[in-house]
N, C-alpha and C positions, 0 to 999 in steps of 0.2 A: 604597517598595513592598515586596513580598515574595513572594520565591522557595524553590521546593524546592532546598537545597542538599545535594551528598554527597562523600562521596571514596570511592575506588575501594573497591570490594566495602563498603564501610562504610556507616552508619544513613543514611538524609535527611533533612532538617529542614527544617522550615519556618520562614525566617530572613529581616530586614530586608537590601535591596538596593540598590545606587543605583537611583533611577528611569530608566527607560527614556525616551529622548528622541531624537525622529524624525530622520533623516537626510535631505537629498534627495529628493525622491522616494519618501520612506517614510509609512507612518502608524501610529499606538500606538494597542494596540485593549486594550480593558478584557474581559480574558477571560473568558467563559463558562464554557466547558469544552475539555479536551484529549482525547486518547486517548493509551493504551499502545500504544506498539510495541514488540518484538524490538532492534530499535534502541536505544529505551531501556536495558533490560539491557544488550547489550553496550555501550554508553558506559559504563554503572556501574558493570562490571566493567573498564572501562580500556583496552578491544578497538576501541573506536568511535570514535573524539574527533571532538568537529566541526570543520568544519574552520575555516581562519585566516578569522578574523577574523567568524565567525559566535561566537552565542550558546553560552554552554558548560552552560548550562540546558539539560536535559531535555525532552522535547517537538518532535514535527516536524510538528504541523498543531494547530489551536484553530479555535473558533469564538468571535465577541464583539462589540463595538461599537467604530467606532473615535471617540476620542475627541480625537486632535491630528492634523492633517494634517502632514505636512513640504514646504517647497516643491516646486514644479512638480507637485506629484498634481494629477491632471484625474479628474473623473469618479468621485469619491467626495466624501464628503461626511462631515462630523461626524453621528453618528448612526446613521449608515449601521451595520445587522447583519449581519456576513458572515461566512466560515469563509476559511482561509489556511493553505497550505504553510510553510511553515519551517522552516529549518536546525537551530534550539534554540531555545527560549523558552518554552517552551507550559505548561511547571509554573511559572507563576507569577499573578499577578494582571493584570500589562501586559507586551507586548512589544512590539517595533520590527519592523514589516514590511514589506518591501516592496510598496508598491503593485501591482504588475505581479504580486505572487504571492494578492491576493485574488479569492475570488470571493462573486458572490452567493450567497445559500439558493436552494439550488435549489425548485422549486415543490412544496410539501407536504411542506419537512424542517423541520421544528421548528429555534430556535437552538440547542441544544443537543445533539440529534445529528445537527447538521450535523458538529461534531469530528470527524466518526468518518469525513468524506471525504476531502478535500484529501490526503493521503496517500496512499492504500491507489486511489484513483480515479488521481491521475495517476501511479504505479508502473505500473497497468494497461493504461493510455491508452500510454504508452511503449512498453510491452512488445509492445502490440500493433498498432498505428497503421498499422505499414507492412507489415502482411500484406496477401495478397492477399483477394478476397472468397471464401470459401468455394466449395469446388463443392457442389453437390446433396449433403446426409447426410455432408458432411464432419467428422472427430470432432475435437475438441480435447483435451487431457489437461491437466486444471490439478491441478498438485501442491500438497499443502494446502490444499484445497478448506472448510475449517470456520473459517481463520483470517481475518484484517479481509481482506488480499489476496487471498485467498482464493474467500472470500464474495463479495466485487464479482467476480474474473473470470469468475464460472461465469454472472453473471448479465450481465455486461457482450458477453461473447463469443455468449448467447445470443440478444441483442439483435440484435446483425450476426449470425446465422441460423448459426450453429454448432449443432453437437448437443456435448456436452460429459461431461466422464468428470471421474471426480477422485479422487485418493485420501484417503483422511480415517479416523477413528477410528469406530468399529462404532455410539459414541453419536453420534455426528454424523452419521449415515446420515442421519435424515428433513430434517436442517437444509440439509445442501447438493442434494438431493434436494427440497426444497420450494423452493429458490432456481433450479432448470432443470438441475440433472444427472439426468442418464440414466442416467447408470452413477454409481456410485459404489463403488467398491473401498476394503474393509479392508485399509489398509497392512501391519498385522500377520501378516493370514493367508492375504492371496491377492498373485500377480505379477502387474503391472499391464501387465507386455508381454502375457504370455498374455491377459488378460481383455482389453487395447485389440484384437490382435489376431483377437481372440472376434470383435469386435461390429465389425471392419471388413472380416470375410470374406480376413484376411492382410493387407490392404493395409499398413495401420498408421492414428497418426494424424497429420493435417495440420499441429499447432500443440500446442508443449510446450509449460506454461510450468512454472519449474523453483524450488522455492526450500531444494532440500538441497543439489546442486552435487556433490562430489567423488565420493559415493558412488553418484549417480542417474547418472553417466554417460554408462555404458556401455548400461545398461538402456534412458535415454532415447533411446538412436541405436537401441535396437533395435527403439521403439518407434513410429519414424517411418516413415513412407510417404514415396514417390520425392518431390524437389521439397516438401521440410519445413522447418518452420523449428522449435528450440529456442534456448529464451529462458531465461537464466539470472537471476535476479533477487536471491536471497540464495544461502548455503553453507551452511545449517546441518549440513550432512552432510561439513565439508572443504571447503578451496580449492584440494588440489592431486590432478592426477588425468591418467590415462593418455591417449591417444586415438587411434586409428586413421584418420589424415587419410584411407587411400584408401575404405576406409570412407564416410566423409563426400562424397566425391570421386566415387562411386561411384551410390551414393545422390543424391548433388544436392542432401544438406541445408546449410542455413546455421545454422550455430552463433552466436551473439548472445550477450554478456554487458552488463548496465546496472545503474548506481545511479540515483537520484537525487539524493540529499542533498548530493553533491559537484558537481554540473550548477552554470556560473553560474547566476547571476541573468537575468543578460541574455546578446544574444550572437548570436541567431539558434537555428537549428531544435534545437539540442539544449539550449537555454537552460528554465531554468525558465517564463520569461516567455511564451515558448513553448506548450513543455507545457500551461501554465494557461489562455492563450487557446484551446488547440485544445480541451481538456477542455470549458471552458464553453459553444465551438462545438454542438461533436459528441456529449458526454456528459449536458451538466444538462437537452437538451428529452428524455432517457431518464427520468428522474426526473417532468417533466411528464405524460409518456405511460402509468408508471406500471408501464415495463419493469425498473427499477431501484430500488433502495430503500435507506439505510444498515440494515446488520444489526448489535445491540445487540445484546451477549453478557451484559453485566453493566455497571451504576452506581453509582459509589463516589465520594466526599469527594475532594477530591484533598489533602485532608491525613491521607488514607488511602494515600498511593502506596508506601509502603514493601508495604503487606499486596496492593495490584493487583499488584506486582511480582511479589511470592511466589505469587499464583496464578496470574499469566500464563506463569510459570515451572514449574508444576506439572501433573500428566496429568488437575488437573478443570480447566486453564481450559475458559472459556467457550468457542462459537463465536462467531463474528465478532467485533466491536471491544471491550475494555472502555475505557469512560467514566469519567473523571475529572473530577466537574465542585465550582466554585466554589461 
């Protein structure tokens, strides 16, 4: 078979591999399509590795057919079209995945960009699960509101009756703003404490969710109301950063940080297997109902990944996911 191979900061290729062959409980799906993540890049700059004993392929969710089962899988089938979490793998033709981390197509997503869930859905689903319900006009703040993670929280948080802010880039106004924000702040030109604090009459808001980290801080504790919670999910702004425990102490907020890609497999509640059951619970009849929807930013070869990189790296990517498909 064949995979996208690279070395650090170096070209990709599309190069012959051993074939993929199912483990336990696993199944090999003939991939359709991937999507780009952030994650990507920084593995290819050498920042990310995956970890022991996962795939060192690029890729953290596809959509596709599975074609071999491995023992003890119950409740799939050869044939079966579905889309899947994954540690690495997703730049190639097949990979090995765990059973417990597929799911079906959700109702009325195409195979092909179904890719552009399994990721960017349970990152959100995480993030947020064990909030409380909102009160009446409770506002949430989702930072990077135009990206794949993005794009689902504003829509996701919508769902459970949140009113939602975001900050995002002046071209992306109508796009997270036709997905259920209300507010949407130009990160360039305006503060988004001032502006949450606008439109909560001082309170603050209920529910951060964060993906710059070192540099959004301070700003995000300023940004919160009594009994908040902030949820860190990437750094692109630094990982290391000051904090005023009484502050937080004071306030009543709880500070959260999560990955996913590093979560077992299995394991119980913080397990991937987890995760992917509660998401198919709680998250795919949003998709039926027609509250949620995947957002395609851009489709491209995936023997194009070299040139998605450089755009998804660049001030015109798209909003929401770009696609990689086969």
């Amino acid at each position: 078979m064949k995979a996208m191979q690279f070395e650090v900061d170096g070209p990709m290729t599309w190069a012959e591999v051993a074939d993929v062959e199912p483990a336990a409980g696993e199944v090999v799906l003939e991939i359709a399509a991937t999507a780009v993540n952030r994650a990507d890049l920084m593995q290819r700059a050498g920042k990310y590795p995956s970890p022991a004993g996962e795939s060192g392929v690029l890729g953290l969710e596809c959509s596709g057919t599975i074609v071999e089962l491995g023992s003890g899988v119950e409740g799939w089938a050869v044939g079966d079209q579905v889309c899947a979490l994954l540690a690495g793998g997703g730049y190639a033709e097949r990979v090995a995945v765990p059973a417990t981390q597929l799911l079906p197509l959700p109702a009325g997503v195409p195979l092909t960009e179904a890719a552009a869930l399994p990721e960017a859905v349970c990152t959100v689903w995480s993030a947020m699960r064990d909030l409380p319900e909102p009160e009446a006009g409770e506002l949430a703040l989702v930072h990077g509101g135009s990206g794949g993670v993005g794009t689902m929280a504003i829509q996701m948080l919508r769902a459970l009756g949140w009113r939602v802010a975001t900050t995002a880039s002046a071209r992306h106004r109508e796009l997270c703003a036709s997905l259920g924000a209300e507010i949407v702040i130009d990160y360039r030109s305006e503060d988004f404490v001032e502006v949450v604090r606008g439109a909560t009459e001082g309170k603050g808001a209920g529910f951060v969710l964060d993906v710059i980290g070192a540099d959004y801080l301070d700003r995000n504790v300023d940004a919160l109301s009594f009994d908040s919670t902030l949820t860190v999910i990437a750094a692109q702004g630094g990982t290391r950063a000051e904090i005023d425990l009484l502050r937080l102490m004071q306030r009543r907020v709880t500070l959260r940080a999560m990955t996913l890609r590093a979560r077992p497999r299995t394991g119980g509640r913080g397990s991937k297997a987890e995760v992917v059951r509660q998401v198919r619970e709680h998250v795919w009849p949003l998709f039926a109902e027609g509250q949620v929807r995947p957002v395609i930013g851009a489709t491209m070869p995936l023997s194009d990944a070299e040139r998605a990189h450089e755009l998804m790296g660049s001030p015109e990517a798209p909003g929401g996911k770009l696609l990689l498909v086969r």
